[in-house]
C-alpha positions as CSV (number, residue, x, y, z in Angstrom):
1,X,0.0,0.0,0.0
2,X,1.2,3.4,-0.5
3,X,-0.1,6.5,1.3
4,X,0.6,10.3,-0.1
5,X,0.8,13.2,1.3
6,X,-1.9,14.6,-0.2
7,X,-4.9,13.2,-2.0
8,X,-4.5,12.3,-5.8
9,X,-7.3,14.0,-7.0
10,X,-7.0,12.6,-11.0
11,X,-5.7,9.3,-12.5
12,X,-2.7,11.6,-14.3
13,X,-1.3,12.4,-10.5
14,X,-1.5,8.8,-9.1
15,X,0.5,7.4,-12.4
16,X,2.8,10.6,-11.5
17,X,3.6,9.4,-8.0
18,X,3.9,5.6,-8.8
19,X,5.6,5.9,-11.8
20,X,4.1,4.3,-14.0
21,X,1.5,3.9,-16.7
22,X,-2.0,6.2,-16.5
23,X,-3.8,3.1,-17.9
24,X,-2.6,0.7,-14.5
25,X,-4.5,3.5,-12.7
26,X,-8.2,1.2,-12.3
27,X,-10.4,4.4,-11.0
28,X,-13.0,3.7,-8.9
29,X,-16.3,5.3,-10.8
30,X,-19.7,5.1,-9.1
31,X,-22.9,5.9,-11.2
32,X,-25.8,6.3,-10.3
33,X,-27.9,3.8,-12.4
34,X,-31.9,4.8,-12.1
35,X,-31.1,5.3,-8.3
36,X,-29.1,1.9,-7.8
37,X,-25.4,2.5,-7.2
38,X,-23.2,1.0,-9.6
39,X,-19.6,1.1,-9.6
40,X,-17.1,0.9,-12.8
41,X,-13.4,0.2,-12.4
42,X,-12.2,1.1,-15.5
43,X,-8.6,2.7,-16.7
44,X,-7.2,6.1,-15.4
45,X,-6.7,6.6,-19.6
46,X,-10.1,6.0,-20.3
47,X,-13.6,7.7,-19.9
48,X,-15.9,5.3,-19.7
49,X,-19.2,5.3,-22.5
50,X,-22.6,5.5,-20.3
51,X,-24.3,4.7,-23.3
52,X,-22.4,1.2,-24.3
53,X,-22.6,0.2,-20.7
54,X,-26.4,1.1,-20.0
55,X,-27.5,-1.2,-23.2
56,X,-26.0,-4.7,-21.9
57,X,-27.7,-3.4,-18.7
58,X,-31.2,-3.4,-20.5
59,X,-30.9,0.1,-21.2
60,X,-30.3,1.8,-17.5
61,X,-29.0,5.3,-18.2
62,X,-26.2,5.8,-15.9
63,X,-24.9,9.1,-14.7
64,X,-22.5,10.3,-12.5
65,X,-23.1,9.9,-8.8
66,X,-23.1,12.9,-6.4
67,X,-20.7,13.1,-3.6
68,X,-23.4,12.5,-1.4
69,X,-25.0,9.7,-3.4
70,X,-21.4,8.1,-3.6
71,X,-20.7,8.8,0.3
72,X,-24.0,6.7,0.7
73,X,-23.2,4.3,-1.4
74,X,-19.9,3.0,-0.6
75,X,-19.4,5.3,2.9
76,X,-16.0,6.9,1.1
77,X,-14.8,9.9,-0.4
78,X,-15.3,10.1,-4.4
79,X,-11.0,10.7,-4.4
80,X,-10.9,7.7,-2.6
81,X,-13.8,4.7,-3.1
82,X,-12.3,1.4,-2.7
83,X,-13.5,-1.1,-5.0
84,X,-14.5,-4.0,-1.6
85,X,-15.8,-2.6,2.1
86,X,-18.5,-0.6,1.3
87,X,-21.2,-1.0,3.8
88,X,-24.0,-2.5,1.7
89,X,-22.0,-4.9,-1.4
90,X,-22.2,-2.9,-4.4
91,X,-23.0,-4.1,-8.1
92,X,-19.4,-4.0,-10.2
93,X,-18.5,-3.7,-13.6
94,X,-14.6,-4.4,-14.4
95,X,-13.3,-3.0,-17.6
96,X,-11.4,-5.5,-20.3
97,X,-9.1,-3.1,-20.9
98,X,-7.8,-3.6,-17.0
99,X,-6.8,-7.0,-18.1
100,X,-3.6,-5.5,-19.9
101,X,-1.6,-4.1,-16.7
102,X,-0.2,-5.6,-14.0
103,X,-0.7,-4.6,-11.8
104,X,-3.1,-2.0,-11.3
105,X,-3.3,0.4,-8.4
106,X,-6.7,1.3,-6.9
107,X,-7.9,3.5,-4.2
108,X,-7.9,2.1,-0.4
109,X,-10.8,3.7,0.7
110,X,-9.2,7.4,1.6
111,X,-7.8,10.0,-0.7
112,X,-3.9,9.4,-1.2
113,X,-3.9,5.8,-0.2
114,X,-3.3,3.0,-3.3
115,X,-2.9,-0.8,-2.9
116,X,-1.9,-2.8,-6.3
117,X,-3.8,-5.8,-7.4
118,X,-4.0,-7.7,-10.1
119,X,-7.0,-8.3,-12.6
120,X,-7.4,-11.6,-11.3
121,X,-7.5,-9.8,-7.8
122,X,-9.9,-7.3,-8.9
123,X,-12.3,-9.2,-9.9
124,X,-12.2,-11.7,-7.2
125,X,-12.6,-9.0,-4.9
126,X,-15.0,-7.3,-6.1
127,X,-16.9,-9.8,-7.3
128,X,-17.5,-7.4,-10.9
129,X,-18.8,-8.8,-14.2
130,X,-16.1,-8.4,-17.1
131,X,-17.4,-5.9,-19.9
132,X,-16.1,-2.8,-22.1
133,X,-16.7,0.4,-20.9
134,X,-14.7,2.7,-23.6
């Protein structure tokens, strides 16, 4: 685990401090889906296409969760949402793309603290469905 100083507040700032490639960066992304939250680990390089994901979902439009919605949600800061320990489990969607980096470094629940995992990890522990998201 690795703990900064201050919070890394985009994708481009964590990759800065670990050295290493944006696209390891797995961000943490919490929609809210029709009121459901749903949570998106997809890569620090990528945005992630509401439209392509909502259609496998049977056409849920997603949109991004409010700090308070996300607070709620997964009882963490948006610059810091885990993707595991949320108070109530959370449904997960783990981007493909993910799959190419090893490892990948995630938020541990606070802003500035990162753990690495793998994809095999990731999934495991979040217990996420595998689908493209960009």
């Amino acid at each position: 685990m690795k703990i900064l100083d201050e919070g890394t507040h985009t994708a481009v700032a964590a990759a800065e401090f670990l050295d290493c490639e944006v696209a390891s960066i797995a961000n943490s992304l919490l929609f809210n889906c029709e009121g459901e939250p749903l949570l998106i680990m997809s890569s620090g390089a990528d945005r992630v296409d509401t439209k392509l994901v909502g259609a496998p979902l049977g056409g849920l439009k997603l949109k991004r969760a409010s700090p308070d919605f996300v607070k709620r949600a997964t009882g963490q800061l948006i610059d810091g949402v885990a993707p595991a320990g949320h108070p109530a489990p959370v449904r997960t969607l783990v981007d493909v793309s993910l799959r190419e980096h090893d490892p990948l470094w995630v938020a541990a629940g606070t802003p500035g603290s990162l753990v690495a995992l793998s994809y095999t990890d990731l999934l495991a522990l979040t217990g996420g469905t595998e689908l493209a998201v960009r």
